[in-house]
N, C-alpha and C positions, 0 to 999 in steps of 0.2 A: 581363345578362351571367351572375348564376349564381342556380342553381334547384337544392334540394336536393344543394346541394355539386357541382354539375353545372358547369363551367365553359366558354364559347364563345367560339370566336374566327372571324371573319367574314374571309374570303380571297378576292380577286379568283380568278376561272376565268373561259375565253374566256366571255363572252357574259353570266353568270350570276356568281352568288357562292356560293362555297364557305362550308360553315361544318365548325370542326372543334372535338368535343365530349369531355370530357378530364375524369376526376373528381380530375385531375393541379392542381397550384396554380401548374405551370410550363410554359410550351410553348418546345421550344428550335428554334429553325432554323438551322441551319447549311451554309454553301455556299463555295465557293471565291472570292478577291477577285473582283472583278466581274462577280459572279452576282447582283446584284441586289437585298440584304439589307438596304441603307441605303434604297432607293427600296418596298420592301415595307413597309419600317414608318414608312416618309413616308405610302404610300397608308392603310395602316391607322389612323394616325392624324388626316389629313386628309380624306379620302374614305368610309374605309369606315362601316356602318351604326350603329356603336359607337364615333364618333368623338368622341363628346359626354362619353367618360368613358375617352378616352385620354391617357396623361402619359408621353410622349418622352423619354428622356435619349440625346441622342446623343453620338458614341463623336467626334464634333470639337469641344471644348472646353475653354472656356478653365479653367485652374487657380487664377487670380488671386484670389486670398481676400483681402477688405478687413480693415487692421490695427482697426478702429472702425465701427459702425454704426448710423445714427439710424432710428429703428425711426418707423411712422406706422401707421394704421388697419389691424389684422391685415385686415381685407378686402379694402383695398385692395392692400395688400400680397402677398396671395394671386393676387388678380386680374394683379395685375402679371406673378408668375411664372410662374403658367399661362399666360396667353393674350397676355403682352406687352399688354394695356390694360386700366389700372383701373377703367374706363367700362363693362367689358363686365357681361352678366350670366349667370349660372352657365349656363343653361341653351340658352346661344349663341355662349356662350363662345369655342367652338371654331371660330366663322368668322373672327375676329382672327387666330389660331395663324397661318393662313401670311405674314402680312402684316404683323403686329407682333413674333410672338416670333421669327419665321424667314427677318425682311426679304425675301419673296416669291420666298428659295432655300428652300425646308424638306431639302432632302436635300444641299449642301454648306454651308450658312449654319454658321461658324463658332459657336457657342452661346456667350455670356457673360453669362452671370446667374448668379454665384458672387455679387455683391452684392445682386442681388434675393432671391437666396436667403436673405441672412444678413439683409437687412429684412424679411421674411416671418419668420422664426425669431425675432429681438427682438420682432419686432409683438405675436408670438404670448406670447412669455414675458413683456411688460411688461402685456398687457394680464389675463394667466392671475395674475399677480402683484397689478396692483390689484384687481381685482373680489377676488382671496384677503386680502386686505389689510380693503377695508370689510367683508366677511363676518365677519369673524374680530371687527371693531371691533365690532359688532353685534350679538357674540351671547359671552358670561361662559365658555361651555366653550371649549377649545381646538378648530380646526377645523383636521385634515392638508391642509399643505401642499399645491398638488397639482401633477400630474406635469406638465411640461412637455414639449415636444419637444426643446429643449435639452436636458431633463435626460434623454431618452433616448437620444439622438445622443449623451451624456459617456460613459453607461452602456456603449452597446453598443462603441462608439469603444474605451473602453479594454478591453473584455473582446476585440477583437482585435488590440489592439497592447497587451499587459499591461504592456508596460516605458515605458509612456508616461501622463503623466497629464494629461487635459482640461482646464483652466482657465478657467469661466465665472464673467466677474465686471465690472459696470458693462456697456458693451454693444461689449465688445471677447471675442475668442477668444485664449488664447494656451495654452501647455503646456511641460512639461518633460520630463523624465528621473526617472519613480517611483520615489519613498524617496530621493530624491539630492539632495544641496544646490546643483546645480547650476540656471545662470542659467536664469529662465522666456525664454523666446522669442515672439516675437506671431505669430499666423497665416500674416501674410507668408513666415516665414521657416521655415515646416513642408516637410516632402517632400511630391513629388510624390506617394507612397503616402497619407502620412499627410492632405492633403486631399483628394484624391478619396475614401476613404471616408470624410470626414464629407459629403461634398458626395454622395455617391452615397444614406446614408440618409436624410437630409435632403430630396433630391429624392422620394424614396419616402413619405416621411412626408406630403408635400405634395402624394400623388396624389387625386385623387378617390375621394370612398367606392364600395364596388363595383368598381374601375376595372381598366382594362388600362395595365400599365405597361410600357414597351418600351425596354429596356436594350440601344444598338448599341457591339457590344464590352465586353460585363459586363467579361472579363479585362486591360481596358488600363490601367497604371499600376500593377496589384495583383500582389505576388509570388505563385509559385502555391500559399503555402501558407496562403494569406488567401481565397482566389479562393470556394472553396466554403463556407469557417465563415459569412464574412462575406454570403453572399447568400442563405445557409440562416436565416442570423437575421434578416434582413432582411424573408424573406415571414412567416418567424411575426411580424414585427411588423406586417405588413399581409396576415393571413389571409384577408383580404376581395375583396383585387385575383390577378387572372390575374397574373402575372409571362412576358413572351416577350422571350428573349433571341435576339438574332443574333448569331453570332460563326462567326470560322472556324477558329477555334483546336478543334486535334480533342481536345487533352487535357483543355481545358475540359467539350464534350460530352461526353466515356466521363466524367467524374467527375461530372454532373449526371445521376445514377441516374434519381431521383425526376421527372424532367422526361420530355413526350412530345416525341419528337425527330422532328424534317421536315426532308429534304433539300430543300434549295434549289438547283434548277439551272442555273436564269435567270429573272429576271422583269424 
């Protein structure tokens, strides 16, 4: 997928396939409601030639954030999220995707893995915590902590909502109202803004290395003055994957400079 900062994206054309080549870290497409935007980046990630290290977040799902979460084999757990079966293996992964994670709609199958999500994220942080745990028993010098994916979902979380503060602790999510003595609240009871961005970097974080990640409707749920901080931090934290957004929103596109932009007319 990328060579020399060279980045490819593989697009159905009658007969053949297109490939388009972009030293861009974003490809935007943008088209009018039912030009064909949700079924493009169905194809792309089920069909096309680079389907093996594609990771979907579509723009129909669920918000439902669990108050508690029991964490099990961060691999498993990974597997889970990606491809909807723990069974699969990395490099096949993606024949599961329409069948398991997408109950064999991939382009209306309503998405609810905001829980596999948050088991994937514990997994990672309880297992990142013991292996730092005997290390540290092991060895007379102090050894740094080290970075979680929770702890960069709190990070980047609060540097776009600054009036809010993240609260990781035991294997539950909740938060408050920063510097305020006011009551903590659990997950459940967060806004519609405030969990899809942790649920949007969270999914990004849990893309494949090198990969194509395909965001339908980056702008839904997000005010728009979150819309572009939030998705500009998002690829510096995954400098490594293509980022291609569909959306039809036109002020979204004029304000994603940095992105090569394709009209979509119908597919």
């Amino acid at each position: 997928m990328t060579a020399n900062n060279i980045k490819s994206l593989s697009l159905p054309k009658q007969g053949s396939i297109a490939t388009i080549n972009t030293t861009n870290q974003s490809i935007l497409l943008i088209g009018a409601n039912g030009s064909g935007k949700t079924r493009l980046g169905t194809w792309i990630e089920i069909e096309s030639p680079t389907k093996n290290l594609v990771h979907r977040i579509s723009a129909q799902k669920s918000l439902a954030m669990p108050d508690t979460t029991t964490p099990t084999s961060s691999e498993l757990a990974e597997k889970d999220l990606l491809f909807g079966y723990t069974r699969a293996d990395y490099d096949s992964g993606h024949v599961y995707k329409a069948g398991n994670r997408w109950s064999n709609r991939p382009a209306t199958t309503m998405l609810n893995d905001f829980e596999k999500l948050m088991v994937y994220l514990f997994s990672d942080e309880t297992e990142s915590n013991a292996k730092y745990k005997a290390e540290q028993k092991s060895n007379l010098n102090r050894i740094e902590p080290p970075i979680t994916k929770l702890d960069i979902i709190k990070n980047l979380w609060e540097k776009i909502l600054p009036h809010r503060e993240l609260i990781v602790g035991g294997l539950r999510i909740q938060t408050k109202i920063k510097n305020s003595s006011s009551a903590i609240y659990n997950s459940s009871e967060m806004s519609d803004g405030e969990r899809v961005i942790f649920y949007l970097i969270g999914q990004c974080l849990a893309a494949p290395k090198d990969g194509v990640i395909i965001i339908d409707e980056p702008e839904i749920h997000l005010h728009k003055s979150v819309q572009i901080p939030l998705w500009t931090e998002i690829e510096a934290l995954r400098s490594d994957c293509l980022f291609v957004y569909l959306t039809h929103d036109i002020d979204f596109a004029a304000s994603k400079e940095n992105s090569q932009r394709v009209w979509l007319k119908s597919f």
